[in-house]
N, C-alpha and C positions, 0 to 999 in steps of 0.2 A: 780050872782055877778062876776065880773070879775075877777080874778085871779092876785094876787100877790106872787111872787118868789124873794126867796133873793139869791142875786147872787155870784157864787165862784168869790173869791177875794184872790189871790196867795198873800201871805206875808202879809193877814189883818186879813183875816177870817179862823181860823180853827174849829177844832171841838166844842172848850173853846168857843170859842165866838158864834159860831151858838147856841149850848146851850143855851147861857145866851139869846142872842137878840130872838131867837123862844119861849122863857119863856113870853114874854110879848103879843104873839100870833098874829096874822095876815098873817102869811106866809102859800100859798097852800104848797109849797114846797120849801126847800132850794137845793144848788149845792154844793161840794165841791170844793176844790183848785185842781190844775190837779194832779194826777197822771203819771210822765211819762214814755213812753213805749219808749224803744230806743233799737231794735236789739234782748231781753232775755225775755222769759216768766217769768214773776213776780212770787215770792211764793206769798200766802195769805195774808201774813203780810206786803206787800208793802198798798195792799189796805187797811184793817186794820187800820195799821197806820193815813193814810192818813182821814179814814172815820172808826171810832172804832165805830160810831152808828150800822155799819154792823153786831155786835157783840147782837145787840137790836132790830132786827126787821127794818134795815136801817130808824130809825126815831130817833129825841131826844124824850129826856124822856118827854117833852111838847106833842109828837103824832106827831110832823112836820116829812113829808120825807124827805129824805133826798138823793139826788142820786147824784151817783160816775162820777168824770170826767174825760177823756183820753186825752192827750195827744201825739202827734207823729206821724211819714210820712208814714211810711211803712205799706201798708194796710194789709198784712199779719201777723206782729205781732201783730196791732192792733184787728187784729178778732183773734187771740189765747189771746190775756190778755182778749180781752173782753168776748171771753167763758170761762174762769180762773175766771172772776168776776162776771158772769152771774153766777156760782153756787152758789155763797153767798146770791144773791136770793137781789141786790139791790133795791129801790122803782123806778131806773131807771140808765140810763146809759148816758152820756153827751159825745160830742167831743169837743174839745178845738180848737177853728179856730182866737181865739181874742185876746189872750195874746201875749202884743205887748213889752214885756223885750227882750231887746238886747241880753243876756245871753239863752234865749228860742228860740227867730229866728235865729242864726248864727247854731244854731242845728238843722234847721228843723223843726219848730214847732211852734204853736202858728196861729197869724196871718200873718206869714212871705210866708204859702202857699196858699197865697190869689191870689196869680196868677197865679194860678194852680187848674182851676176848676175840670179838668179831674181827677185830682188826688183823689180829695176832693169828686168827684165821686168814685174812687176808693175805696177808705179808705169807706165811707157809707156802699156801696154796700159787701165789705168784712164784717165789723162790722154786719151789717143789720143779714145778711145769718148765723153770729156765735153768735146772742143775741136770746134767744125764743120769740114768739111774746109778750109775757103776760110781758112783760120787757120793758117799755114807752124807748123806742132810740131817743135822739134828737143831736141839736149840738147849738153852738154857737160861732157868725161871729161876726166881724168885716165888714165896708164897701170897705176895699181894704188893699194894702200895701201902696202907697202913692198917691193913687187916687180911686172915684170908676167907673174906665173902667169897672172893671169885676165884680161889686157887682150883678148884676142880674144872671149872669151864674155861681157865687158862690152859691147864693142861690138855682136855680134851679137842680145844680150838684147836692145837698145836700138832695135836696125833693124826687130828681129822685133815688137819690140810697137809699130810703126807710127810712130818719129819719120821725118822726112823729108829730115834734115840729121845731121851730125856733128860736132862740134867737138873735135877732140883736142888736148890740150895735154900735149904731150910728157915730162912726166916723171911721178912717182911723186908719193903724199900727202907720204913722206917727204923725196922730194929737195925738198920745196918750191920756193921760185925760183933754188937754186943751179945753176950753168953746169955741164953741156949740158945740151941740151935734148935729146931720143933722135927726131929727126926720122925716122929710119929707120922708127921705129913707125907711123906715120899711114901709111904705105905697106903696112905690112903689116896692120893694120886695116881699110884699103880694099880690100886683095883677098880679105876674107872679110861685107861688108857691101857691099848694094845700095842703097845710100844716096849722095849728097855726102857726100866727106871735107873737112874744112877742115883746116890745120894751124896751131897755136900754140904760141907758146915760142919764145924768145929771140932774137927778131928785133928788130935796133937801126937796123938801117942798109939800103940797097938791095941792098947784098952780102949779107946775114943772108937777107935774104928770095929772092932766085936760090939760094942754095944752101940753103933749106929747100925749098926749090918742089925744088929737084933732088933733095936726098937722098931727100924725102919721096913725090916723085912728085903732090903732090898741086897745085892749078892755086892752089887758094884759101888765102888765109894771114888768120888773124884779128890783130890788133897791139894791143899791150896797153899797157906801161910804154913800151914803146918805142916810141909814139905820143904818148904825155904827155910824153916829153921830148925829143921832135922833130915838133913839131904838124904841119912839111909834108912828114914821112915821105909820105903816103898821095898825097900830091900828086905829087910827085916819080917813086915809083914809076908812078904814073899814066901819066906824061906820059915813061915810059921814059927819062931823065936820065942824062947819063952822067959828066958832070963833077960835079967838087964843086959840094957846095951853096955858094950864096951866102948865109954866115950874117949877114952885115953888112944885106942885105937880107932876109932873112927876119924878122933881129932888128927891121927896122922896120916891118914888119909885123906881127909878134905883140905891139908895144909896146900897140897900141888894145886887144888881147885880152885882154892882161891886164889893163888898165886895166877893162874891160866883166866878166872874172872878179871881181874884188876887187869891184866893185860891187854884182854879182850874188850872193858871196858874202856881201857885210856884208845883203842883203835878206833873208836864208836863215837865216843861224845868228846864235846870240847872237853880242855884239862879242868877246867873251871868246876866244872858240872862231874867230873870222874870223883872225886875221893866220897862224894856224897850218895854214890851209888853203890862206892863199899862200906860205908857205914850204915847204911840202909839194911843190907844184907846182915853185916857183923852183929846188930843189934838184935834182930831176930833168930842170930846162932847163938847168941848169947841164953837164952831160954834153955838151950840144953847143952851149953858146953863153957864150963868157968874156963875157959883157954881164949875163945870169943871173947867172950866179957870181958878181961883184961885187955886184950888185944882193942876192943873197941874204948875202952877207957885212957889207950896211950892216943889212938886214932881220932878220938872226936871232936876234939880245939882245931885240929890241922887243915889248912887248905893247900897246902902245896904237893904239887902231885909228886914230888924227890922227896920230899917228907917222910908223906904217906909211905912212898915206897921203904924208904929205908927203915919205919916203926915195923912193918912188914917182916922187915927182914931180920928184925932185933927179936920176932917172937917165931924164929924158924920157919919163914916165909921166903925163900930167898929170890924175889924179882927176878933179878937177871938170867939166876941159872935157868928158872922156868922158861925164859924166853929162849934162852938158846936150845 
C-alpha cells in the first residue's frame, strides 16, 4: 500500500493536534514542526517540547511515529543537535529546506537556502555522519526560492549527502501555498535521485491525491492542511472509497475529537491563546463540514475559555463529559 505521512505544519499542527488527527488512523507516519538550531546545542527539552511523543516511544498513543524536524544552516551545529536528538532514540529525523515564513528565511532557514545546493550538501553529509544508521534521515524541499533553476541539484545535493527519503512539496519559497501545486516536478526530481520520492502540495480531497500520484508518478503523498480540514481524508483513501464521504457521520465522530482537542489544548497553552487555536482548526473543518462552519460562526467573537466551552457544547460538543 502506498504510504501516507502527515506533514509538519509550523503554527498548525503540534503535538494536540497530531494526536487528535493520527486517532482517526491512516498515517505511516507523522513529522513535527521544526525545531530550530541556530549557533547552541539544544538541552532535551528544546526537543521535548516540540515533540513530548519522545517521552513515549516517539509515537502517539494511536502507535503513529512520529519524527523530529531540524531546522538551520550551519552544518556543524546541525550534526551536534542532531546527535543531541539522536539519543532520544526518534522514529526518525527530518530537515527543514520548505519553510517559506519571511521570519524563518531572513535567518537562514527554511526554504530561503534553496540556492544553495552545496550547502544543503553540506548540512546532509554532517547530519548523515552524526545520526546512527537504524535512525530513517530524510528532509524536505521545496522547488526553489523563486524559480526551480536549482530544484534538480537541490535534490541530488540531498540524496548524495546520505538522506534516505525525500519530501517535495511542489512549489517555490515564493508561490507560498497559492494553487498549483507543480506536481510534475516530484517526477522529475525522482528520476535524477536514488532515494524515495514523496509528493506534497495541494492535496484536498481523494481526487487531488490520484491525480498527484499520476501527474507526479510518485506512489507516496505527504497531506498537510488538507488533513486538518478533513481528519478521515487518510482513512478514506486507505480504504480506497469511492463514494462520497458521509459527512453527517464523520461529523459525529470528530465531535469527541474535538472535544479531547480543546481540552488538550486549554492543558497546553495559556487560556488567553486556547480558543484561538480552536478556531484555527474549526475554520479549516469548515471546508468540508457545514456543522464546522456554523460551529465556528457561534465561536469566533468569543475569547472566553467558559464561553468557548459552553458554544461547544450547544452544537453537541459536550466539554465536561469528554473530560471525565
Amino acid at each position: 500500500m502506498p504510504r501516507l505521512l502527515l506533514a509538519p505544519m509550523e503554527g498548525l499542527a503540534d503535538d494536540v493536534l497530531r494526536e487528535v488527527l493520527t486517532r482517526v488512523d491512516g498515517y505511516d507516519h507523522a513529522v513535527t514542526e521544526f525545531v530550530r538550531v541556530s549557533g547552541t546545542l539544544l538541552p532535551v527539552r528544546s526537543f521535548t517540547r516540540i515533540s513530548p511523543e519522545l517521552r513515549a516511544g516517539s509515537a502517539t498513543s494511536s502507535g503513529t511515529p512520529v519524527r523530529v524536524q531540524l531546522l538551520g544552516s550551519d552544518p556543524v551545529c546541525m550534526a551536534d543537535n542532531a546527535a543531541q536528538l539522536a539519543q532520544l532514540n526518534p522514529a526518525g529525523i527530518d530537515l527543514n529546506f520548505g519553510c517559506p515564513a519571511p521570519t524563518v528565511n531572513r535567518h537562514r532557514g527554511g526554504a530561503a537556502l534553496l540556492d544553495e545546493p552545496e550547502l544543503l550538501f553540506a548540512i546532509a553529509c554532517a547530519v548523515r555522519q552524526a545520526v546512527p544508521a537504524h535512525i530513517p534521515f530524510t528532509a524536505k524541499m521545496r522547488l526553489g526560492v523563486t524559480d526551480t533553476g536549482k530544484a534538480l541539484d537541490c535534490a541530488r545535493a540531498l540524496a548524495d549527502g546520505g538522506v534516505v527519503g525525500l519530501v517535495v512539496h511542489a512549489r517555490t519559497k515564493t508561490d507560498g501555498y497559492r494553487p498549483p501545486a507543480h506536481w510534475e516536478w516530484v517526477g522529475r526530481i525522482a528520476d535524477v535521485v536514488n532515494v524515495p520520492v514523496v509528493a506534497n502540495g495541494e492535496v484536498w480531497n481523494e481526487e487531488d491525491w490520484r491525480r498527484c500520484r499520476s501527474v507526479s508518478g510518485a506512489a507516496d503523498v505527504m497531506l498537510g492542511r488538507g488533513a486538518v480540514s478533513d481528519p478521515f481524508l487518510a482513512r478514506r483513501i486507505r480504504a480506497g472509497a469511492e463514494a462520497p464521504p458521509d459527512r453527517e457521520a464523520e461529523w459525529a465522530e470528530l465531535q469527541p475529537l474535538i472535544a479531547e482537542f480543546w481540552l488538550r489544548v486549554l492543558a497546553k497553552v495559556e487560556a488567553r491563546h486556547a480558543p484561538g487555536r480552536l478556531k484555527q482548526w474549526l475554520k479549516l473543518l469548515a471546508r468540508n463540514f457545514v456543522q464546522a462552519e456554523r460551529l465556528y460562526a457561534d465561536a469566533r467573537i468569543q475569547r472566553d475559555v467558559a464561553t468557548v466551552s459552553h458554544v461547544l457544547g450547544t452544537h453537541g460538543i459536550p466539554v465536561l463529559k469528554a473530560a471525565a
